[in-house]
C-alpha positions as CSV (number, residue, x, y, z in Angstrom):
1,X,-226.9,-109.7,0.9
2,X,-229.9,-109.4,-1.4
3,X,-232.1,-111.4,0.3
4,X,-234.2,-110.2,3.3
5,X,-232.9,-112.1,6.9
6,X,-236.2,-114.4,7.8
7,X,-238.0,-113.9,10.4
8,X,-237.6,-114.8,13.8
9,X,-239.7,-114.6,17.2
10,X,-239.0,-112.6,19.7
11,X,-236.4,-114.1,22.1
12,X,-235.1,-116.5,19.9
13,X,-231.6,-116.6,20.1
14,X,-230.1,-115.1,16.6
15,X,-226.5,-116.4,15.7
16,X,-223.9,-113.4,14.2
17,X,-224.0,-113.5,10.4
18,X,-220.3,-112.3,10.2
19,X,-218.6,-115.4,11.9
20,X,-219.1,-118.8,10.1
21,X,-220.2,-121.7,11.6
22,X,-217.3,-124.5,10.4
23,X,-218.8,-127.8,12.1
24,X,-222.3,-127.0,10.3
25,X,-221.0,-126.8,6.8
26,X,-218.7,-130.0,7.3
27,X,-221.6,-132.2,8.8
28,X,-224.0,-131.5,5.7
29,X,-223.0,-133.2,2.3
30,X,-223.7,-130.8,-0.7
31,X,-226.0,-132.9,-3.0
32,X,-228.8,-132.1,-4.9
33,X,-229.2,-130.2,-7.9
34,X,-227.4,-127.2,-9.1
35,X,-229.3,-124.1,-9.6
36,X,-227.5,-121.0,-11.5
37,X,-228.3,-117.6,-10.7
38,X,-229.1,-117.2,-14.5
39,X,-231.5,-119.8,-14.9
40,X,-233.3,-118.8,-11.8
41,X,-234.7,-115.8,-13.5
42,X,-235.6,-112.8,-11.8
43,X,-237.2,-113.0,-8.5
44,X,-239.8,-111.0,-6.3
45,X,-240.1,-110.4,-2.8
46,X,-243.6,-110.7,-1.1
47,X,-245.2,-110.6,2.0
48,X,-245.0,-113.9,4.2
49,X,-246.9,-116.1,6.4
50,X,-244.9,-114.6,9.4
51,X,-244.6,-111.2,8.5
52,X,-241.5,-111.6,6.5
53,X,-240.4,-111.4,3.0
54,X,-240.6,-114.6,0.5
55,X,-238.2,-114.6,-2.2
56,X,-240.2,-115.9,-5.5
57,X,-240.0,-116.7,-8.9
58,X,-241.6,-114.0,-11.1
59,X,-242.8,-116.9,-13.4
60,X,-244.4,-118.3,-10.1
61,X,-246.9,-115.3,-9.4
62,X,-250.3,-115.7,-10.4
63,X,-250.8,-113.2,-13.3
64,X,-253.4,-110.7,-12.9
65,X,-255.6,-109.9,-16.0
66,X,-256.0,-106.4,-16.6
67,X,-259.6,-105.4,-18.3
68,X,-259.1,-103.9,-21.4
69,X,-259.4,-100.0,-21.3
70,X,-263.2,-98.6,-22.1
71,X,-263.5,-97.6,-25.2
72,X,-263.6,-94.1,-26.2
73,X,-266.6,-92.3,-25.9
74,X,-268.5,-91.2,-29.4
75,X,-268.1,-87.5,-30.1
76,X,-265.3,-84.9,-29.3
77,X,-263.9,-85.0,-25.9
78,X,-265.4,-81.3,-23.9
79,X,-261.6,-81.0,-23.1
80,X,-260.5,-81.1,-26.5
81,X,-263.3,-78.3,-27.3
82,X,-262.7,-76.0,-24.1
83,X,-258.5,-75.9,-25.6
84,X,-260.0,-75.3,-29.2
85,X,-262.3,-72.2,-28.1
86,X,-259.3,-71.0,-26.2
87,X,-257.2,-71.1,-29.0
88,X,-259.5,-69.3,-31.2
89,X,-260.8,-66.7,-29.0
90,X,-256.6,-66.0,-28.7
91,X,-256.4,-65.2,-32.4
92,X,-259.6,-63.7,-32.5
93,X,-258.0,-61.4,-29.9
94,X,-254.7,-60.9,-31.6
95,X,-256.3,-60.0,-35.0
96,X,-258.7,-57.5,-33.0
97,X,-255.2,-56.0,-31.2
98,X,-253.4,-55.6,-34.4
99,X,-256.6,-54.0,-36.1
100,X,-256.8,-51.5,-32.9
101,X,-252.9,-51.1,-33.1
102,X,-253.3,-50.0,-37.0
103,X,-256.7,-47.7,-35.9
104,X,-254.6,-46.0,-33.4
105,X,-251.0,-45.6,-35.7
106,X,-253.4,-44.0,-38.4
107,X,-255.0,-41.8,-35.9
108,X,-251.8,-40.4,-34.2
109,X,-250.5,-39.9,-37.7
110,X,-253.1,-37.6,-39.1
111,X,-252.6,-35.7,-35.8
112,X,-249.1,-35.5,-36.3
113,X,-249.6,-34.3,-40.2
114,X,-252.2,-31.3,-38.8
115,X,-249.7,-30.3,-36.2
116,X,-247.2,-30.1,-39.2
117,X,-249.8,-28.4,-41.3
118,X,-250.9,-26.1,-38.7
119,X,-246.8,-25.3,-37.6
120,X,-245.8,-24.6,-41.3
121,X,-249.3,-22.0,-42.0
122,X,-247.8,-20.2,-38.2
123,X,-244.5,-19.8,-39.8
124,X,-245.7,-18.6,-43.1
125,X,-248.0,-15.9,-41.5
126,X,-245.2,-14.6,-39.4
127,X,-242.7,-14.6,-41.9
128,X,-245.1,-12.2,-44.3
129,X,-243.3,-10.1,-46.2
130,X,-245.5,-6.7,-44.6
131,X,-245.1,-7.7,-41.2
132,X,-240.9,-7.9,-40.7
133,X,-238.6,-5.2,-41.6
134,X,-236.1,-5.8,-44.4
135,X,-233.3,-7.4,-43.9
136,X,-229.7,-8.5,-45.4
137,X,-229.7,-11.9,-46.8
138,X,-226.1,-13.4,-46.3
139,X,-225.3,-17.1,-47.6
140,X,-222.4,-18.6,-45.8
141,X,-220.3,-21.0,-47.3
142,X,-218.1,-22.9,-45.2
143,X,-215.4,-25.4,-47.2
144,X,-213.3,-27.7,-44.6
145,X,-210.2,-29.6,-45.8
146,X,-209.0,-32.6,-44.6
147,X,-204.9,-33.7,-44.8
148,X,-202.4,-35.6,-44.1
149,X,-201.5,-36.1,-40.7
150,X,-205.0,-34.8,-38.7
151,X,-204.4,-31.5,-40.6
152,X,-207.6,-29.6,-41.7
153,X,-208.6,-26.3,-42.7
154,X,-212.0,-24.3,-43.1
155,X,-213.0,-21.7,-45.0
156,X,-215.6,-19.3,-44.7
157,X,-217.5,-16.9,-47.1
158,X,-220.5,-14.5,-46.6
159,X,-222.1,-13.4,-49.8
């Protein structure tokens, strides 16, 4: 069923849709004309004089004219100008992190160049040739061989 049951008054007696009322259908000639569910077009339920629904044409409805939309005001729109700042002041920020980031890399990498500078004048100063005993100089050479087989052999000389 796509229709809406009508209305119908409190204590009216309502027949039962499901069982179909023979001596009705054979009293009533069908005449009249023939309406197709395709020509009918599409159709629209609205509110009735009884507080029902009313099954109408959609060609039937009055049409409602719409007023044409305002026209847009002269100018740039202060939303469209709030999303442009914001997107500016974001690069504005990202070019002000990566000149900081650059700042700081050159920073930490002088430090780490006088820490070198100052580690390698410590080790010089110690290793003066008046300061430590003398001692024997021995260069090791060590040759390893590698076979067949996960056979390898190493040799080792002290000169």
């Amino acid at each position: 069923m796509n229709a809406p049951l009508p209305y119908r008054p409190p204590g009216e007696p309502v027949a039962d849709p499901l069982t179909l009322d023979m001596s009705s259908l054979a009293e009533q000639p069908l005449s009249g004309a023939v309406e197709l569910a395709a020509d009918r077009g599409p159709v629209v339920y609205v509110p009735g004089a009884h507080g029902g629904f009313v099954a109408v044409r959609r060609e039937d409805l009055p049409t409602i004219h719409t007023p044409a939309p305002a026209p847009a005001p002269a100018g740039v729109d202060p939303h469209a100008q709030r999303l442009a700042a914001k997107g500016v002041f974001a690069a504005g920020a990202g070019v002000g992190a990566y000149f900081a980031a650059g700042a700081v890399a050159i920073a930490l990498d002088s430090l780490v160049q006088a820490l070198i500078a100052a580690a390698v004048a410590v080790g010089v100063a110690v290793a003066a040739p008046g300061r430590r005993g003398g001692g024997d100089t021995y260069i090791t050479h060590h040759h390893v061989t590698n076979r067949w087989w996960g056979k390898s052999s190493t040799t080792i000389r002290n000169h």
